[in-house]
C-alpha positions as CSV (number, residue, x, y, z in Angstrom):
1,X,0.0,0.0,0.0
2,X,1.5,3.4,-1.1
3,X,2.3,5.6,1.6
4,X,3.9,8.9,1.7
5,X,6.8,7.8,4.5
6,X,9.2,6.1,2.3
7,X,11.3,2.8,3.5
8,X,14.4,3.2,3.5
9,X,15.7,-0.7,2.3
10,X,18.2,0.9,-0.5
11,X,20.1,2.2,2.3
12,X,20.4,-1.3,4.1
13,X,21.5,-2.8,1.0
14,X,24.1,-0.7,0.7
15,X,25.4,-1.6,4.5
16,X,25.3,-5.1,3.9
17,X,27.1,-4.9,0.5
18,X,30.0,-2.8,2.4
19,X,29.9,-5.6,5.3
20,X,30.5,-8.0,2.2
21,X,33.4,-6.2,0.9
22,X,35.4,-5.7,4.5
23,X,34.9,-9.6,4.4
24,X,36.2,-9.6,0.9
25,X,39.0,-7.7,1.4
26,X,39.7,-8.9,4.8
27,X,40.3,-13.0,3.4
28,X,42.1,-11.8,0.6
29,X,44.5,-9.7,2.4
30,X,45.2,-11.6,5.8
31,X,47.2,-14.0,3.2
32,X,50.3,-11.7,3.6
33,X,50.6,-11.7,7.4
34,X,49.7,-15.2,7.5
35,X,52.3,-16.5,5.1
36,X,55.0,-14.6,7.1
37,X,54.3,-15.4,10.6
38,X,56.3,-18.2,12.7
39,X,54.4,-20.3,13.3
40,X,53.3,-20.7,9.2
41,X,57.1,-21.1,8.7
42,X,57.5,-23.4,11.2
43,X,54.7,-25.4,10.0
44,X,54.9,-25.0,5.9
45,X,58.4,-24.9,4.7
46,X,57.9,-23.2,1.4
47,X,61.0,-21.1,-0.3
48,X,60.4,-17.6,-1.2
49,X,59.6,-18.5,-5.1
50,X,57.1,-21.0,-3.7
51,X,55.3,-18.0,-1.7
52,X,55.4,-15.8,-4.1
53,X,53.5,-18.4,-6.2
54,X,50.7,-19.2,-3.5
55,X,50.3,-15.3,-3.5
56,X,49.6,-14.8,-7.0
57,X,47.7,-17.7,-7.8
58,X,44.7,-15.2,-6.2
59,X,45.2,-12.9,-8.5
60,X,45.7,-15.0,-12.0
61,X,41.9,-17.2,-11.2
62,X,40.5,-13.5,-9.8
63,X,41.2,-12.5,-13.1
64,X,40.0,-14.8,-14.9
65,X,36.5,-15.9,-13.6
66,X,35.7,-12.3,-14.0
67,X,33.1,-12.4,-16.8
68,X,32.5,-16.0,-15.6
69,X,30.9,-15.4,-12.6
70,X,29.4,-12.2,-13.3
71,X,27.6,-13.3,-16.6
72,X,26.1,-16.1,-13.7
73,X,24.6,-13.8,-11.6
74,X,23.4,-11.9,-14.4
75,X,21.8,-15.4,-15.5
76,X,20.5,-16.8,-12.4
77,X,20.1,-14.1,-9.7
78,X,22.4,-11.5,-8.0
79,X,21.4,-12.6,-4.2
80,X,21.1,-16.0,-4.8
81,X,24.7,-16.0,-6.4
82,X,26.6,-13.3,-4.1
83,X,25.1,-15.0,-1.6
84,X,27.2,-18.7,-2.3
85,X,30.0,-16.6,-3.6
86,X,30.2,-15.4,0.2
87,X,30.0,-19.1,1.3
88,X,32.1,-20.5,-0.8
89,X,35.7,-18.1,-0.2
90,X,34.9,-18.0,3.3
91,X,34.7,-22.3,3.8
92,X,37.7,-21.7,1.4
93,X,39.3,-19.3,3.8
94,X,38.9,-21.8,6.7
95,X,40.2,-24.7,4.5
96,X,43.5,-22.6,4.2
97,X,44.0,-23.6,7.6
98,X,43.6,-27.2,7.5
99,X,46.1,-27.2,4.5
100,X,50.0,-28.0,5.0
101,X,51.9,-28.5,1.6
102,X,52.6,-26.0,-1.0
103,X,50.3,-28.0,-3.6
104,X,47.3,-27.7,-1.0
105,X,47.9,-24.0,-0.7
106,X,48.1,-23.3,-4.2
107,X,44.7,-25.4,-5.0
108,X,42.6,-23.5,-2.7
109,X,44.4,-20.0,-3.3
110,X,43.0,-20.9,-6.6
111,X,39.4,-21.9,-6.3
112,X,39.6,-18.7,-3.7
113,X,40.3,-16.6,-6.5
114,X,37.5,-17.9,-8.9
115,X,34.8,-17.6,-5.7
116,X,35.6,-14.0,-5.1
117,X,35.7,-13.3,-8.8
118,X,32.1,-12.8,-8.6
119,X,32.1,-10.3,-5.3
120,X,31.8,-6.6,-7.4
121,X,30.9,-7.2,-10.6
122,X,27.6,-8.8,-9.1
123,X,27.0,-6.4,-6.2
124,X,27.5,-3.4,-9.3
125,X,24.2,-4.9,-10.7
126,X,22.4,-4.6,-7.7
127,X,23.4,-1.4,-7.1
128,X,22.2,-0.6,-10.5
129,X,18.5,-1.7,-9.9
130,X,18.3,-0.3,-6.5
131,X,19.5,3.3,-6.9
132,X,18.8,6.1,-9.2
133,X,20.7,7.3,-12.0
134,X,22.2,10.0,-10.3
135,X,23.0,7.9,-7.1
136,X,24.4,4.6,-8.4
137,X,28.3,6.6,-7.9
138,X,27.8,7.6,-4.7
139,X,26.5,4.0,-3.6
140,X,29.3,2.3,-5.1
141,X,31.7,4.7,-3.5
142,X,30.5,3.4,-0.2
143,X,30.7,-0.6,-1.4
144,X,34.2,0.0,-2.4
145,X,35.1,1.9,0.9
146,X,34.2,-1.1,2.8
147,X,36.8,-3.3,0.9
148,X,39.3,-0.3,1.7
149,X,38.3,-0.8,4.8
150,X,38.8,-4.3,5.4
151,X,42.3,-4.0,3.8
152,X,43.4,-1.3,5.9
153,X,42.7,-3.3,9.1
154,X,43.3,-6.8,7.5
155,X,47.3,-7.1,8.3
156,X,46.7,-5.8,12.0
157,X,43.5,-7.9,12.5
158,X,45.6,-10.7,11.5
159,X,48.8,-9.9,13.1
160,X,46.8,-9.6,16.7
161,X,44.9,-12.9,16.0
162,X,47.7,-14.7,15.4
163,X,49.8,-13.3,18.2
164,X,47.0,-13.5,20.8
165,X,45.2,-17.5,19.7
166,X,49.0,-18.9,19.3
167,X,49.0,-20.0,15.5
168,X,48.1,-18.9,12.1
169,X,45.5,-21.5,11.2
170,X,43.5,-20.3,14.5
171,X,42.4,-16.6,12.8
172,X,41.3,-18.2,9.5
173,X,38.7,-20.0,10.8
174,X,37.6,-17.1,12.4
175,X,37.6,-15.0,9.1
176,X,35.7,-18.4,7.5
177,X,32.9,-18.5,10.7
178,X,32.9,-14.1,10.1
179,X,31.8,-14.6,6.8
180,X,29.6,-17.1,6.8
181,X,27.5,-14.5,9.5
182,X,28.0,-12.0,6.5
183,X,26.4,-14.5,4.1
184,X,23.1,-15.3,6.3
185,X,23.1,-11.2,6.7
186,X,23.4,-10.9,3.2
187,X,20.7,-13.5,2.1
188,X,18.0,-11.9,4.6
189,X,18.3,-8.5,3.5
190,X,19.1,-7.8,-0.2
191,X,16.7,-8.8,-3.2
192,X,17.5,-8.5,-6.7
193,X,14.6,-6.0,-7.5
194,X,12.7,-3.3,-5.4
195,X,9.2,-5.0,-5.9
196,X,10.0,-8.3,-4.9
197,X,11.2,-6.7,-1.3
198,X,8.4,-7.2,1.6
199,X,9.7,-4.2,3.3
200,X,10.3,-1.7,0.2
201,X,7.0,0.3,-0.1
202,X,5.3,2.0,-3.0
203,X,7.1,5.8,-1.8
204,X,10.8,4.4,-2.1
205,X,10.2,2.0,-5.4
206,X,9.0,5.7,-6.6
207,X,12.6,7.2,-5.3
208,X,14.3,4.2,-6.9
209,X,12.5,4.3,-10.1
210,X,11.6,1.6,-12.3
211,X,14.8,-0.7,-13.5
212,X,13.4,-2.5,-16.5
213,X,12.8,-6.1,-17.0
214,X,15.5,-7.4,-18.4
215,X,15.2,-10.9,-19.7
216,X,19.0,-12.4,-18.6
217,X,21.8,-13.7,-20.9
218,X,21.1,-17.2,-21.6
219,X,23.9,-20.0,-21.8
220,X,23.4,-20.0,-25.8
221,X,23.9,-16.3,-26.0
222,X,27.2,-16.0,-23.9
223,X,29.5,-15.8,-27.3
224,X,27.2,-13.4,-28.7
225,X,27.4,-11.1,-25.6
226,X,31.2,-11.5,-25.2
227,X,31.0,-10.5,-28.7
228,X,29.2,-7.4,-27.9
229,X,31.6,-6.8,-25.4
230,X,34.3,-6.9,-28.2
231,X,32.4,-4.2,-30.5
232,X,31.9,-1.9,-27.3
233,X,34.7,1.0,-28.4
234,X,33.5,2.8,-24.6
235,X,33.7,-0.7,-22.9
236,X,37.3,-1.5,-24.5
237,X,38.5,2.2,-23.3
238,X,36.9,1.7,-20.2
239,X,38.9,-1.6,-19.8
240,X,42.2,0.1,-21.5
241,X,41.6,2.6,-18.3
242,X,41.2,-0.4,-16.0
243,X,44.6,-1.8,-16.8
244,X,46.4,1.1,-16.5
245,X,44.7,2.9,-13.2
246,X,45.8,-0.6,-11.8
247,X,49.3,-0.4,-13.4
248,X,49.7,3.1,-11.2
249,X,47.9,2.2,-7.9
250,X,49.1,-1.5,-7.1
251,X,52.5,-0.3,-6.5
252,X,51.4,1.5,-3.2
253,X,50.5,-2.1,-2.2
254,X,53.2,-3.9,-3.5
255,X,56.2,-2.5,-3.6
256,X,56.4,0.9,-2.2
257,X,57.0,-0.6,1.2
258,X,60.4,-2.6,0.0
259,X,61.2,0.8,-1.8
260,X,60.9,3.1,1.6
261,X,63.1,0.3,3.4
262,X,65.6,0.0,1.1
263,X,66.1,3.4,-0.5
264,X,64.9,5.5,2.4
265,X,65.6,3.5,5.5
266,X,62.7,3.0,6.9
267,X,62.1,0.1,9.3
268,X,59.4,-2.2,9.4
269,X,56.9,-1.0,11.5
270,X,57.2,2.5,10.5
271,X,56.8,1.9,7.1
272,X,54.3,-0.4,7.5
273,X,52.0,3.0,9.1
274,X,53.3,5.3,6.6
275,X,51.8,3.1,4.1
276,X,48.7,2.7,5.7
277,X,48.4,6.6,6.3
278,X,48.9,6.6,2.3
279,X,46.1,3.9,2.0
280,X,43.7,5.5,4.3
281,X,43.7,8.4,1.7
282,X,42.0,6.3,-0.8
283,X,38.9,5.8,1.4
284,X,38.2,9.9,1.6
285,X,38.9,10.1,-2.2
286,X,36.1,7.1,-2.0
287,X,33.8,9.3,-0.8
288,X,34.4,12.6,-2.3
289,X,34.7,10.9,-5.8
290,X,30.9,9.1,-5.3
291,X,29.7,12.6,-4.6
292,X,31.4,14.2,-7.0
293,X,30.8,11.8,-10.2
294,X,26.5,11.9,-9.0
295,X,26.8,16.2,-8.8
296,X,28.7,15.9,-12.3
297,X,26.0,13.5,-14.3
298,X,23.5,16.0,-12.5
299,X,25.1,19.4,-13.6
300,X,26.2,17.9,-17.2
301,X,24.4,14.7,-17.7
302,X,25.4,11.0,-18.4
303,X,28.3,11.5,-21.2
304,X,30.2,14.3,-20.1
305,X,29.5,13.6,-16.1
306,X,30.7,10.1,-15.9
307,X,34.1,10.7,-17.6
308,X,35.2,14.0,-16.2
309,X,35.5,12.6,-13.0
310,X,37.6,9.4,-14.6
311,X,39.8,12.1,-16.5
312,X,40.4,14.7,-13.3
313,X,41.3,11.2,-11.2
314,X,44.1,9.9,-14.0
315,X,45.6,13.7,-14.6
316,X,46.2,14.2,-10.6
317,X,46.9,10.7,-9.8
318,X,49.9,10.5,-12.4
319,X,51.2,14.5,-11.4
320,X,51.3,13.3,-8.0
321,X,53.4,10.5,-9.1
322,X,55.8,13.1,-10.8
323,X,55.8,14.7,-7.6
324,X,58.1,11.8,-5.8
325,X,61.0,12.5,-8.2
326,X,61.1,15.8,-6.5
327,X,61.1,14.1,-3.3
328,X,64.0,13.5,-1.1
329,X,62.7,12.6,2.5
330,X,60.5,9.2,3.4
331,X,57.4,11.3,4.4
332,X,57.5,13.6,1.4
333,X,57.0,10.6,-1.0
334,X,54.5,9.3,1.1
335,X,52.6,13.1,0.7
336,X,52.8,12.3,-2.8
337,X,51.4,8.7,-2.7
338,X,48.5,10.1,-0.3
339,X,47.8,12.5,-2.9
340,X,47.6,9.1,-5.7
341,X,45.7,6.9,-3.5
342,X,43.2,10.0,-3.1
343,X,43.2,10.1,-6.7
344,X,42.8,6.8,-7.9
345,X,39.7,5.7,-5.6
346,X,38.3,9.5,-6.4
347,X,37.7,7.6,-10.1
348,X,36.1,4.6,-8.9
349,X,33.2,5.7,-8.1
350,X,32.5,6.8,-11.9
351,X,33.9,4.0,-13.2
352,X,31.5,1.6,-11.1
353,X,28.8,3.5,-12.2
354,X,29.7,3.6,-16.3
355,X,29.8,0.0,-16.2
356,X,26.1,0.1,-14.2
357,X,24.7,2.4,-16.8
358,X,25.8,0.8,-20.1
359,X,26.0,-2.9,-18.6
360,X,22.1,-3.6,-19.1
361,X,20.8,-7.2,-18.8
362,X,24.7,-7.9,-18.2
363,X,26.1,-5.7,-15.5
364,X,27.9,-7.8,-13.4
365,X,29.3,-9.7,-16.8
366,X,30.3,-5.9,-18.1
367,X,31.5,-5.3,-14.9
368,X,34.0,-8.6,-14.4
369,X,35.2,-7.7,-17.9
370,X,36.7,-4.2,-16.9
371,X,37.5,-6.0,-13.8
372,X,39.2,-8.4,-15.1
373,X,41.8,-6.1,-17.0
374,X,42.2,-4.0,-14.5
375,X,44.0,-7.4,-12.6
376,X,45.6,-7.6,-15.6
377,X,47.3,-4.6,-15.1
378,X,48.1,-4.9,-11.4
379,X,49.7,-7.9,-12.4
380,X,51.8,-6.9,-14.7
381,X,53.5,-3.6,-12.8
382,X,53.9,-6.3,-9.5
383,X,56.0,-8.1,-12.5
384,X,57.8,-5.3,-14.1
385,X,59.0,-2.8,-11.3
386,X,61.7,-5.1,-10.0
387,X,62.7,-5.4,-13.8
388,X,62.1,-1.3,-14.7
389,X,64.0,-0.4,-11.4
390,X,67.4,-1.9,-12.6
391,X,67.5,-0.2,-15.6
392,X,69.0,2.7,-13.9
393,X,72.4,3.4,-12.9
394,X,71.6,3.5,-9.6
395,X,68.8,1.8,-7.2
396,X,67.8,5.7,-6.9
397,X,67.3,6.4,-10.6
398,X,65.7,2.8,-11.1
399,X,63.3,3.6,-9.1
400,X,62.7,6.9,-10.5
401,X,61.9,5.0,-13.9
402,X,59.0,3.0,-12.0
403,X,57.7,6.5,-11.1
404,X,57.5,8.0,-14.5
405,X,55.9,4.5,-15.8
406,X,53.4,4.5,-12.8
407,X,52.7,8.2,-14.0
408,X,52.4,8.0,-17.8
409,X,50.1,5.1,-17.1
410,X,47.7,7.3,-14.9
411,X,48.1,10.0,-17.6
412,X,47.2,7.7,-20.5
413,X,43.6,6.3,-18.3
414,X,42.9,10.4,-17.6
415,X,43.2,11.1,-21.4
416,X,41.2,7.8,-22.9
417,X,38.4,8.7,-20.3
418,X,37.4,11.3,-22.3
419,X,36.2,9.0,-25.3
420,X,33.6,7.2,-23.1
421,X,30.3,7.3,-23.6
422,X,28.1,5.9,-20.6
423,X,24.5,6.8,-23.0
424,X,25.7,4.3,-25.3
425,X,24.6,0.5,-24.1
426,X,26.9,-2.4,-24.7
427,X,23.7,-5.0,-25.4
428,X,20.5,-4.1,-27.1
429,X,17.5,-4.1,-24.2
430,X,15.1,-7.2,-24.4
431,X,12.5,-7.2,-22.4
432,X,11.0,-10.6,-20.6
């Protein structure tokens, strides 16, 4: 019955969605404090090729089940699949810890991957039917803040679990039981349209608007949509800007630490906050970026609106990248990686949202897809900057070389931005 107080079930949606992505990033990330405690070495006698194997194994089925497993919840139902996507990584995550030989390890680092493959691409499509237009950014600025989130406190969540229960398999099972809770939580609130939510009243589906009905991509259309995908010039660029945002923001989480120890001094500990303080910047740029790309689609509409924001967030990110070479203390590089971090996530909220508008019946498949190249990317700078950085004469000047690759990359995603179009869909609507 209509009623002039509207519910507010969009809003919870959005809470358990972050809740989903603190898990997400919270299993994923724990990984690196795990595999470097005592007691894992004591137990697991791997050699240092070995880890670094079991590390990226994540990354290379993350990558990969992308389209996969968003094209699935596209197909058969975004709560009912983010829902065992939940279940399965965390049972996963509490397998680690049952697992003692580098082949175990690398088997379930593997079918982790694929599970969590699904996690954003498929909440982006519910976001998409429960928000407006001109509130999908903002909303997806607060999903991806709660996977900042759960990386931020991830390595000191795991570092005191591991200290205070005695042993790394202990703080696994915890993560696996912690998401599991998430899961049930996740199943009783979100549904994958407005109308079929008991509490979402007549007043807040008006708010929302109507999403159409899409009829989803069948099993027998999947080349033909992949296709699409091919033809998409926006969706290509889009995915062009994907792989190289990630080429310029994964070394803040890779490599920067190693750099401010070995070029700058910097112990352990302390670097370990400075890097944090840089990471924490992301999560305000989260915010200001969801509010900015929603004021721009407002004030210019859908073309110019979405990629402005993309642009301004490449063009800053890569100057403040230039910046470092000017630096010559520890905390003034770290200014200028706050100042990237800020940058970067300010995009992401646009970014989510292109892929929401043009994605139609396959949003969480159009999603995976820039997703999935954006992996790409990060994998391939984790790769190169050892190989880039000793091509200078000095460890110094090596590094410097990383800088101005991290940079032009950054600058190349700001200037492709500008040829996307988010009126332009990637498949033709069908209705059921």
């Amino acid at each position: 019955m209509s009623t002039t107080t509207h519910s507010n079930v969009r809003h919870r949606i959005i809470a358990v969605s972050m809740l989903m992505a603190f898990i997400l990033y919270l299993d994923r990330i724990c990984m690196a404090d795990i595999l470097k405690s005592a007691s894992f070495q004591a137990d697991v006698a791997l050699s240092k090729d070995e880890l670094g194997r079991v590390m990226g194994a994540f990354f290379l089925s993350y990558a990969l089940f992308q389209v996969p497993a968003g094209w699935a919840s596209d197909r058969f139902g975004a709560r009912k699949m983010l829902t065992a996507y939940i279940v399965l990584w965390s049972v996963l995550t509490g397998l680690t810890g049952l697992v003692s030989s580098f082949t175990g390890l690398m088997i379930v680092r593997l079918l982790f991957g694929a599970a969590q493959a699904g996690a954003y691409p498929t909440s982006g499509a519910v976001i998409r039917r429960w928000m407006p237009l001109t509130s999908r950014a903002r909303a997806s600025s607060m999903v991806s803040l709660g996977g900042r989130l759960g990386g931020t406190f991830a390595p000191f969540l795991t570092a005191w679990m591991v200290v205070n229960f005695g042993h790394w398999r202990r703080p696994l099972w915890v993560d696996c039981a912690l998401g599991l809770i998430i899961a049930a939580l996740y199943w009783r609130v979100v549904r994958d349209r407005p109308e079929e939510h008991p509490d979402c009243n007549d007043a807040e589906r008006a708010i929302i608007g109507q999403p159409p009905v899409e009829k989803p991509v069948p099993t027998g259309e999947l080349f033909a949509m992949l296709g699409a995908f091919c033809r998409s010039r926006s969706l290509w660029l889009n995915a062009a800007g994907q792989f190289l945002v990630n080429v310029g923001w994964v070394f803040l989480v890779t490599w920067l630490p190693l750099y401010l120890k070995e070029q700058k001094g910097v112990e352990d500990v302390a670097g370990g906050r400075m890097v944090t303080i840089a990471l924490a910047c992301g999560m305000l740029g989260q915010l200001v970026g969801g509010v900015l790309a929603d004021w721009s689609v407002r004030r210019l509409g859908p073309r110019w609106g979405r990629v402005l924001p993309m642009s301004a967030s490449g063009l800053l990110a890569g100057s403040a990248y230039l910046g470092c070479l000017q630096m010559d203390s520890a905390w003034g590089v770290i200014a200028c990686c706050a100042l990237v971090s800020f940058a970067v996530d300010m995009g992401n909220p646009a970014i989510w949202a292109f892929m929401q508008d043009v994605g139609g019946r396959a949003t969480a498949a159009a999603f995976g897809w820039g997703n999935m190249w954006g992996n790409l990317g990060a994998a391939s700078l984790s790769v190169l900057a050892p190989k880039l950085a000793t091509l200078g004469d000095t460890p110094e000047s090596g590094q410097r070389i990383v800088f101005v690759v991290c940079a032009c990359a950054l600058f190349a995603h700001g200037l492709l931005a500008l040829g996307i179009d988010a009126t332009r869909p990637v498949l033709k609507p069908e209705a059921k």
